[in-house]
N, C-alpha and C positions, 0 to 999 in steps of 0.2 A: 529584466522584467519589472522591476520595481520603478524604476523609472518610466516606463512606458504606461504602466497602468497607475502612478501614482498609489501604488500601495506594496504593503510589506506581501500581503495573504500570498501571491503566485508563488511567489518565490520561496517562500516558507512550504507551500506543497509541494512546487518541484523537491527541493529540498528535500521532504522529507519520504518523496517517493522512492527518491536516488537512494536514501539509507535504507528505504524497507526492503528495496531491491539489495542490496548488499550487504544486509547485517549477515545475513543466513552465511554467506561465505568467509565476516570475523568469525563466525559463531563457530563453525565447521571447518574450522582453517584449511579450506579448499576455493581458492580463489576460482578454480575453473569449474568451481559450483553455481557460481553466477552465471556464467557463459552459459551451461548447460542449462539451467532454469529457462534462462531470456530465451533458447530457440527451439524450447520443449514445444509441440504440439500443443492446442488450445485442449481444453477437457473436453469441452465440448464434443468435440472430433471424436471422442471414443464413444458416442453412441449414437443414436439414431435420432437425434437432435432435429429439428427442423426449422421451427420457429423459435420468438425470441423466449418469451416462455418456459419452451423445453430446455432452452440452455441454459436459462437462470437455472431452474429447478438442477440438473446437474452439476453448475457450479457450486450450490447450497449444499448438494447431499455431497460434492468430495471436500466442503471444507466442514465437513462433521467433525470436532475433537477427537472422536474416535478414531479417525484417520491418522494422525498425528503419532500413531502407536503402529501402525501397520510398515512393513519394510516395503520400500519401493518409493516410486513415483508419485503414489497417493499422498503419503507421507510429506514428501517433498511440499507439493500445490496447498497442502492444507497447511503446515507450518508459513511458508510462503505469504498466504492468505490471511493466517489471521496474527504475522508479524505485523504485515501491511493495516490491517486493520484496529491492530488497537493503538500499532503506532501514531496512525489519523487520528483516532480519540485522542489520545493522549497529547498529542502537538495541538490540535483545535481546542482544547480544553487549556494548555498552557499560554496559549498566544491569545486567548480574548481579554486577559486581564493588559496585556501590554495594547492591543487594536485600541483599547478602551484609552489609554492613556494619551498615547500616540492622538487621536482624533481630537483629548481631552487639550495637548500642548499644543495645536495646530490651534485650535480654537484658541487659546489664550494668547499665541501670538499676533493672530488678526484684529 
């Protein structure tokens, strides 16, 4: 990917998509906790969802903190969700000091 698009960023997201998707199974050392997440039904699907809208709002109310506390499935999509999500922050906040340089060395060797 990096090759192809001349930059580091794709691949750095693929990246770090692939860890959010599988920290939860170091964490829980149940490797076939991944499997199970990846071909869980979308949330969506458990209500009456229709437009795009209504499924955001659904995705918002099951990744509420408080879910995170609840046993089941809930549990599961809201840890899930905001592994992934602060893992993003956290990688997009670490990799702009390096884009920055990167862009900085490119230029100084032209």
């Amino acid at each position: 990917m990096a090759y192809f698009s001349r930059s580091l960023l794709p691949a750095i997201i693929g990246h770090a998509l692939g860890d959010a998707l599988l920290l939860p199974a170091y964490v829980f050392h149940k490797p076939g906790f991944a499997w199970v997440a990846l071909i869980a039904r979308p949330v969506w699907e458990t209500g009456n969802a229709t437009t795009l809208p209504e499924k955001a709002i659904l995705v918002f109310q099951a990744m509420d903190p408080s879910r995170m506390l609840e046993p089941g499935p809930a549990r599961i999509f809201a840890v899930l969700a905001w592994t992934f999500l602060v893992g993003s922050v956290v990688a997009a906040v670490a990799f702009i000091p390096l884009a920055r340089a990167a862009r900085n060395t490119a230029r100084d060797a032209s």
